[in-house]
N, C-alpha and C positions, 0 to 999 in steps of 0.2 A: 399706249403701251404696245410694244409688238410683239407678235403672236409668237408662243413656245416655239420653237423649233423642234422636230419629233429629229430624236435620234436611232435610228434604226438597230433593234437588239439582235444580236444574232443569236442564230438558233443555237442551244443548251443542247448537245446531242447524249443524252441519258441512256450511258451502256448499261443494260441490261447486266447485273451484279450475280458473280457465280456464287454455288453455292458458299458459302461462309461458316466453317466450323467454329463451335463454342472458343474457342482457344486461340482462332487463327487468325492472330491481328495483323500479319503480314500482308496475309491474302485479302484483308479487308482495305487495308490502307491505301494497296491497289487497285481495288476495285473503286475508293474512292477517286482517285489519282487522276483514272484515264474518265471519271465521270465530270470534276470538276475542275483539275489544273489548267489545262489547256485554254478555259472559260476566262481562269481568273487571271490567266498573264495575261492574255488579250487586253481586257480590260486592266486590268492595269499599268500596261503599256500606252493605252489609250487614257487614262485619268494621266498620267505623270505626263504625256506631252501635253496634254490639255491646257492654256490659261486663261483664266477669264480676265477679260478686259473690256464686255461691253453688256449690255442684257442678253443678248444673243446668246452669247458665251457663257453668259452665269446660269443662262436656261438648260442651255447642253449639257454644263457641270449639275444640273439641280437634276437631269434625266440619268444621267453617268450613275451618280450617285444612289438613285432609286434603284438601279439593274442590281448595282451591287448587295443594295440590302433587301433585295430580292432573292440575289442568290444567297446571299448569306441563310435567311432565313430556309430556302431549301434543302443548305447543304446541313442544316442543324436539323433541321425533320429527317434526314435520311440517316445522318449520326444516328438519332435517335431509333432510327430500325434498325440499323445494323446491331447494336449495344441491348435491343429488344431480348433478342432471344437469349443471352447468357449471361442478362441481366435477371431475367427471370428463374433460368436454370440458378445462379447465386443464393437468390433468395430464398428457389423452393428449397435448397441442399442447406443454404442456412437455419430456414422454418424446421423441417427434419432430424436435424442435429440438433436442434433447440433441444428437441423433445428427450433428447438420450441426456445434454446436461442437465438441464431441469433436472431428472432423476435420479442423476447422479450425485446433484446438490442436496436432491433431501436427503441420500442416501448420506454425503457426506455430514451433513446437517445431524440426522439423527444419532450417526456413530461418534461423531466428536460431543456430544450431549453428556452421553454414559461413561465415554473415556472420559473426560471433561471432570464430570461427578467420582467417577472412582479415584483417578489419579490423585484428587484435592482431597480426599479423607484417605488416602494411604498414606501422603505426605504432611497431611494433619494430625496422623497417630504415630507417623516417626516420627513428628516435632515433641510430639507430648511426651514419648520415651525420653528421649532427647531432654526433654524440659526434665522427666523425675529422676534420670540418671545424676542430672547436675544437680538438682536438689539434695538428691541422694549423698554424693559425695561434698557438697559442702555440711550437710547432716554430719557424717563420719569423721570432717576436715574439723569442724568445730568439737566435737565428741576427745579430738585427741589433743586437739591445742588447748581442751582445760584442763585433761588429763595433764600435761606437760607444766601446764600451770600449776596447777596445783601440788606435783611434786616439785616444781623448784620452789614454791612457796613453803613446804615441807621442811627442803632443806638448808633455805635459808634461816627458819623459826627454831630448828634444833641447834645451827650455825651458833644463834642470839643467844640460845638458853648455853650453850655450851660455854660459851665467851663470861657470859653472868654467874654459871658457876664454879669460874675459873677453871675446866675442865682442859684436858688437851683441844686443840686447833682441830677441829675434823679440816680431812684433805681436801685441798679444792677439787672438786671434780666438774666436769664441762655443763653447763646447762642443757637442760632437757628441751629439744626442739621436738615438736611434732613433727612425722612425715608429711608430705604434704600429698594429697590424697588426690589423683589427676580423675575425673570423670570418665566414662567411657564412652568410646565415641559411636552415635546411634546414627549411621549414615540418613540421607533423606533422599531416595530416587529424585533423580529429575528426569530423565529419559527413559521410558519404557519401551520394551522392543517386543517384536510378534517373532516365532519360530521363521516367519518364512522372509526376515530383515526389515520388516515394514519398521518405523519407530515415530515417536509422536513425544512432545516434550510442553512443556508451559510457556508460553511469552510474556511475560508480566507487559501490559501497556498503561499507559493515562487517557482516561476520558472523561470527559466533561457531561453536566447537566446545569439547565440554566433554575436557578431556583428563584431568585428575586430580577428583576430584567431592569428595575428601576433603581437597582446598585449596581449593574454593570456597565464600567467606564463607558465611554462614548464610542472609544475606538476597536473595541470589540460587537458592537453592535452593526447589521441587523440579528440576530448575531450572525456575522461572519467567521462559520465553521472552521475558516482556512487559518483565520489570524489567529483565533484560539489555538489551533492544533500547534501551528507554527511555536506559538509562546507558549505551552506544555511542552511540546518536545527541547526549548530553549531554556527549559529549568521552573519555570512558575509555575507554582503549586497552589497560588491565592488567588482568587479573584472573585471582586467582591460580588455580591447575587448569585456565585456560582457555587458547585461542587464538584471539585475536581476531586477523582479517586483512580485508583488503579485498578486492571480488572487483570482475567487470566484467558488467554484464546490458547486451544489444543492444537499445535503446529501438527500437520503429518506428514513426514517423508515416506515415501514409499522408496 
């Protein structure tokens, strides 16, 4: 076998990188630029005339080839400094900001809890008006329809007796309609608003709990949360082993 042929690397001249601001991807790209372009046409003007056609040749290309994923490997460690420092600035600003949602979520969390609870029994006791109103007026509606009944029966019976004892004709007069007694209307809020325009309203949604796993089809399982959602939102309201119900979330515009 004959011996590798050494192919001689030229030297990487590694400019010294200015400084580089958080932001400033221009000036880094340059900095990269003038540290490794010049490296990489080289070599790869040297790979593309290259052809291998003997061992010799295929030793050269097997040395060619180290260089390059040699540098490669270098130019991905220095990536990685450059990207160092506001990669990190990211993360801290990200961790720090955490800390204000977080508490703005319980904040939100606790206030939509109470709105949540009041809004559904304020619109629970305008349903109930709502519900005796109507009761009320079919109360009154029926109060008058037998009232009305019972004088056309009146005077139909005096009508009979009159006719039997060959009395004059009494006049026909119109039948007696009851009025028809219209309910009154008990509005039900949906949207409540704060003096300073904030407003918050109910979303009715569907969601699911799995009750029986050994009734539910094959193709909703493991269960897969997606297809479920997918087929609620698409109208099914059955499925078996489950319980599908509606709930209510406190929307809030501010």
């Amino acid at each position: 076998m004959a011996a590798v042929k050494q192919v001689e690397e030229a030297p990487v001249v590694h400019v010294l990188p200015a400084v580089i601001g958080i932001n400033d991807s221009n000036q880094a790209c340059l900095v990269l630029k003038k540290m490794y372009l010049p490296e990489i046409e080289r070599m790869k003007a040297q790979a593309m005339a290259h052809v291998v056609s003997d061992e010799a040749s295929q030793n050269e290309a097997i040395t060619m080839a180290g260089q390059a994923k040699k540098l490669a490997t270098a130019i991905e460690k220095k990536r990685k400094e450059v990207i160092e420092a506001p990669g990190e600035f990211v993360k801290t600003v990200n961790n720090f900001v955490k800390l204000f949602r977080d508490s703005l979520d319980e904040i939100d969390r606790k206030l939509k809890a109470g709105i949540q609870a009041h809004m559904t029994k304020v619109q629970m006791e305008q349903r109930e008006a709502q519900e005796r109103a109507r009761v009320e007026a079919a109360k009154i509606q029926h109060e008058l329809d037998m009232r009305a009944a019972a004088l056309n029966a009146q005077r139909e019976a005096e009508s009979r007796k009159a006719a039997l004892n060959k009395e004059p004709a009494i006049p026909m007069v119109p039948e007696v309609t009851a009025p028809v007694v219209v309910a009154p209307v008990v509005p039900v809020q949906n949207v409540f608003r704060s003096e300073t325009g904030s407003s918050v309203h109910l979303r009715k949604d569907w969601v699911w709990e799995v009750l029986d796993i050994s009734l539910i089809p094959g193709k909703y399982l493991v269960v897969d949360k997606v297809s479920v959602n997918q087929a609620i939102k698409s109208g099914i309201r059955v499925i078996p082993g489950m319980r599908i119900y509606e709930t209510e979330n406190a929307i809030i515009k501010a």
